[in-house]
C-alpha positions, 0 to 999 in steps of 0.5 A: 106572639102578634100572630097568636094574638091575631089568631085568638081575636080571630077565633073570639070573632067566629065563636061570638059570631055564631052565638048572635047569628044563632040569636038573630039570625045571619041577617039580624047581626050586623058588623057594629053588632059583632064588633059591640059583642067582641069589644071592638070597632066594626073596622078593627075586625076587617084586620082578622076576617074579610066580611061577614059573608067569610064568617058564615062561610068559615063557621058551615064548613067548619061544621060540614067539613067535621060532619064529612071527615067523621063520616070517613072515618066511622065508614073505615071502622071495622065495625057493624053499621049499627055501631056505624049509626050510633057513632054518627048519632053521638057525633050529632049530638056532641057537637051540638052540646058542644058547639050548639051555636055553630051547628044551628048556623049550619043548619039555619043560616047556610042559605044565606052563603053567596054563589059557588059557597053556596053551591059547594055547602049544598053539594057537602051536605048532599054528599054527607046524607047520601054517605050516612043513606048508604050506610042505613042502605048496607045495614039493612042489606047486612041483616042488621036493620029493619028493611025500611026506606033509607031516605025515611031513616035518616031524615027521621035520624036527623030531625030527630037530633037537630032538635038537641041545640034548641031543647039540651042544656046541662042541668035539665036532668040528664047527662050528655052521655044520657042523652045520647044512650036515650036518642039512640035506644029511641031512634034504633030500638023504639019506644015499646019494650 
């Protein structure tokens, strides 16, 4: 029961954490202000983490190693590369809908990782756009895309749906899954009709 409980206070650590590190940015928070957000004493959270460094370290691979292992998975399927593309789109959004904080962490506040995390972030991202570039790459190879630049189509990708964490709220007149249908018509089919 200890062990759960631990675990719980843990996990309430790292969520409350990636909502003011999003808020004020990984170096604005301060120990004081994670405890004061938790309900605890700067020094009762040394008992469930090692220092804030372990945090954003724990919340940009979480996201990254999600990124990776999702990217794995889509490649396997026996699917065209654009089901491929869209999949990877809705795994974008989805987790921004649902883990906005933690996203914009690892979109924001990865610089602030120290040393070989921070070598080990880059190359995980290096290593998931050049995984997503293929995919774009095989696309067009396969006929199934335009033959445009792959580099161009997927920063255009990911430019284009980062901006979900800062506008997306439930309520704005679109559902998640309208969001998603949306995004992907744009960014694989255009505006014009």
């Amino acid at each position: 029961m200890a062990k759960k409980t631990k675990s719980n206070k843990r996990q309430l650590i790292l969520e409350e954490a990636a909502k003011l590190f999003k808020a004020r940015g990984f170096g604005g928070t301060s120990m004081r202000d994670l405890g004061a957000q938790v309900g605890m004493e700067a020094a009762s959270m040394y008992n469930h983490i090692n220092s804030k460094d372990e945090i954003l370290e724990i919340i940009c691979f979480q996201i990254s190693d999600t990124y990776i292992s999702q990217l794995a998975e889509i490649e396997q399927t026996a699917t065209s590369y654009v089901e491929k593309i869209k999949a990877l789109i809705r795994l974008h959004i989805r987790l921004m809908i649902e883990d906005g904080a933690a996203v914009s962490v690892a979109n924001n506040d990865w610089k602030y990782l120290t040393n070989d995390k921070l070598e080990a972030f880059k190359q995980a991202r290096k290593n998931y756009e050049k995984g997503f570039a293929a995919l774009i790459e095989q696309g067009i190879a396969a006929g199934e895309l335009q033959p445009v630049n792959a580099s161009v189509a997927l920063f255009t990708i990911l430019s284009a749906v980062r901006w979900v964490e800062l506008w997306y709220r439930p309520g704005r007149g679109i559902t998640a899954e309208e969001l998603e249908e949306n995004i992907i018509t744009l960014l694989l089919n255009g505006l014009a009709k």
